[in-house]
N, C-alpha and C positions, 0 to 999 in steps of 0.2 A: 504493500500500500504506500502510495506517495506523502511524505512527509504531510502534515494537516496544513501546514502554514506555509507549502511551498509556493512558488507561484502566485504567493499574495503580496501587501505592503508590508510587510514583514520579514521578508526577505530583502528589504531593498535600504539603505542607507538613509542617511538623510537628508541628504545634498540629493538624488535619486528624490528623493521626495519634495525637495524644496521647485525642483527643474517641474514638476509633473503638474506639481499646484498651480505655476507662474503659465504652465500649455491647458489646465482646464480641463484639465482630462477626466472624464464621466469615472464616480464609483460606484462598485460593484460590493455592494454590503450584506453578505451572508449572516441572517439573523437567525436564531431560533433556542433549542431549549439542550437540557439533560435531564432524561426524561423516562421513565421505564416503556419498554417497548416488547411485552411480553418475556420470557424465559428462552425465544428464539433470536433476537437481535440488541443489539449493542443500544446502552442509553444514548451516545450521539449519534441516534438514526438521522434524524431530524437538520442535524447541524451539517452532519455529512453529505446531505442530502441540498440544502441551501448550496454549500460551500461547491459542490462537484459543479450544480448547474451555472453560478457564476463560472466557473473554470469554463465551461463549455461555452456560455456566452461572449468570454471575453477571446476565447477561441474562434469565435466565429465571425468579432467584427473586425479580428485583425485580419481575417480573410476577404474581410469588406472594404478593408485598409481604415479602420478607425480604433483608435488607441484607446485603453482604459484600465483601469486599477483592478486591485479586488481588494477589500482592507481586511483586516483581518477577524476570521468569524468570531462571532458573538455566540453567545449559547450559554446564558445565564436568561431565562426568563420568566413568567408566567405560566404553572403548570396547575391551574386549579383544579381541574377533571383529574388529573394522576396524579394530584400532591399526596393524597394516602399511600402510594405503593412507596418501597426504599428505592433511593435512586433519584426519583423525583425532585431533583433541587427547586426551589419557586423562591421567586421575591415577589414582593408586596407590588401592586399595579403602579401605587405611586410610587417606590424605587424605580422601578425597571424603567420607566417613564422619562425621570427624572436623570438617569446611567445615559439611556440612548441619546437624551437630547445636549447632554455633555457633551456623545461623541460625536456627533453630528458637528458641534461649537469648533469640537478640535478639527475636524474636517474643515472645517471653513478657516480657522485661523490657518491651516496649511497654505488657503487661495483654492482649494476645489470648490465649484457651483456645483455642482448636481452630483448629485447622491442617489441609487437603484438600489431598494432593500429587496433580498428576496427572502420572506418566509415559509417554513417549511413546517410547520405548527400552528395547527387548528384553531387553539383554544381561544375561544373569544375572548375574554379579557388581557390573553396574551397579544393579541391581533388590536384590539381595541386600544390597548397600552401603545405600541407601535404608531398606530395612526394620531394619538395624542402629540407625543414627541414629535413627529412630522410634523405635522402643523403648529406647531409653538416655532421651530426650527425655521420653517418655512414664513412664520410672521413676523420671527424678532431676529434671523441671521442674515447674510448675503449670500444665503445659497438658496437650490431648490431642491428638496425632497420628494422620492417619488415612492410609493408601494406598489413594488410589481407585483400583478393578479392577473390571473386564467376570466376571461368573460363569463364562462360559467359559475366562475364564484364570485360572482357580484352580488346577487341575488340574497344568498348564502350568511355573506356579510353585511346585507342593507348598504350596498351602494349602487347608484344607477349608473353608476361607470363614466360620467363628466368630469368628475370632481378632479379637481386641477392638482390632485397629489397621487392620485393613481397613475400607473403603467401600465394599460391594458391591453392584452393579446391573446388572438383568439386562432390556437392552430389547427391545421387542416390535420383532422383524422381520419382516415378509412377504416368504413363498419368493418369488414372483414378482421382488421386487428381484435376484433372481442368477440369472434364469433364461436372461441372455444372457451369461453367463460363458465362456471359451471352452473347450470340453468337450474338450481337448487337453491342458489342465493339471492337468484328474483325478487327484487322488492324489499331484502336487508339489505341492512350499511354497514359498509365495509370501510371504517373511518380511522383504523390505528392498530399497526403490527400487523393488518388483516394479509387478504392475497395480493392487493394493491402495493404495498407497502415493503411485503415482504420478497413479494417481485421486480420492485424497482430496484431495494437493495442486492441482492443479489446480482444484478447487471452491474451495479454502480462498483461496488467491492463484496463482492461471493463470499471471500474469504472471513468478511464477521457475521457468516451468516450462518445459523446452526439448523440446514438443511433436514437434515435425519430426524431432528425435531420437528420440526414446523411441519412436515408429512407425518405425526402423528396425532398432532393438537386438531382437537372437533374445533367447529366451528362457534363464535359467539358474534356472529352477524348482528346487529341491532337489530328493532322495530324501532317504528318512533316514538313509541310507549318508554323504550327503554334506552330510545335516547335523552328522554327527558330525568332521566333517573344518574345516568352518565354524568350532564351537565350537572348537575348539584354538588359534583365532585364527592371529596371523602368516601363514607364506607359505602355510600348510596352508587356511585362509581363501581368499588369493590364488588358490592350485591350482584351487579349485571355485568364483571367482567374480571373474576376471581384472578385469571393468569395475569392481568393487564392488556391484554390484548382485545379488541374489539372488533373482527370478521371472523375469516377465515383461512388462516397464516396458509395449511396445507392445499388451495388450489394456490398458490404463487407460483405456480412453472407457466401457466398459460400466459401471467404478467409477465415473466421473465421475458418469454421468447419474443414481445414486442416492445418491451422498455424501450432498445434504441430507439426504433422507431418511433416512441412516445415523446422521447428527451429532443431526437431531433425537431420532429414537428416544433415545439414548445419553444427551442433556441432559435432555429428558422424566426420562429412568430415575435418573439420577444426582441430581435434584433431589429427586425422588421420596421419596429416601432422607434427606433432609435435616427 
């Protein structure tokens, strides 16, 4: 696995950093949690997860010939729905708020404008803490902040997709990519370690992923009875997802076999927009 912090602002000096600030060059800000992800995946699924697709995006506009950072990932945040499990690190909404919009400050005292958060974690107060910081940032710094998001989770989130802090893009997928999905899970949600989740990671890095397990783990697909049980967090969480995990970790090979093609579509779309 490639070092976490290679290929980031982290690797680079500070004269390297002073040059990059003075060119303007767009960041690439990997946000998210550590966070328990079933008995089958690493707590930094999530971060991992963030951090790989900035790598890919900023792979993809230098193919475009346009320049850009990645800073280095974040992954202390908001984990109210899994703060019961061990593992689960969380701060307080108004910490994490208060952390992000520091670093946003320090972003700007460097001379960078624009800022690309990508998060890779659900949890609405974590999501909602994020979008606070942006906009404090974006009304009292010289920069601009953006929250990249999929079209289809706007809705999700209550936003109609205008709003002048979002990064929205919308990738072209072919039905045929989900036409081996297992037609048992019809109408549950597959929202955390499920077969979603456990398929991407395994494309992303195979190797923290504990395969032999997850082909034996049933499923704990949600209703949306129980997902409202989830969101309450604590033991009500626990009640309706004992392992931590929330689908169906064991169909993840049908995810695997089209991850690329999911990530590419997604960087395609996300560049797109730049």
């Amino acid at each position: 696995m490639e070092n976490f912090l290679e290929n980031t602002m982290a690797y680079m000096n500070w004269k390297e950093i002073e040059e990059a600030g003075k060119k303007k060059l767009p960041v690439l800000f990997p946000i998210a949690v550590i966070e328990e992800h079933g008995p089958h995946l690493p707590l930094a699924s999530d971060t991992i997860w963030s951090n790989f697709i900035c790598k890919e995006v900023k792979k993809e506009l230098a193919k475009r010939g346009r320049e850009a950072l990645i800073a280095p990932p974040y992954y202390y945040g908001v984990n109210h729905c899994t703060g019961a499990f061990p593992g689960s690190f969380s701060l307080k909404p108004e910490t994490f708020t208060q952390v992000l919009y520091e670093l946003f400050e320090n972003l700007s005292g460097f001379g960078f404008e624009e800022v690309y958060c990508f998060n890779y974690h659900g949890d609405p107060m974590h999501i909602g803490s994020i979008i606070k910081a942006i906009n404090r940032a974006n009304n009292d710094l010289h920069i601009k902040v953006r929250f990249v998001i999929e079209a289809m989770d706007l809705e999700l989130n209550n936003f109609k997709g205008d709003e002048d802090f979002l990064h929205v893009f919308s990738p072209q997928y072919k039905p045929e990519w989900f036409e081996n999905m297992e037609q048992g899970e019809e109408g549950l949600l597959d929202i955390h370690a499920g077969a979603y989740e456990t398929g991407m990671q395994c494309y992303m890095h195979p190797e923290l992923v504990n395969t032999e397990l997850a082909k034996k783990l049933e499923s704990y697909s949600l209703t949306y009875e129980k997902l409202g049980k989830w969101m309450e967090g604590g033991e009500s969480t626990v009640s309706v997802v004992p392992l931590g995990y929330a689908g169906n970790p064991k169909g993840y090979e049908a995810v695997a076999n089209i991850a690329k093609e999911i990530i590419e579509a997604q960087v395609q779309a996300i560049c797109d927009g730049f």
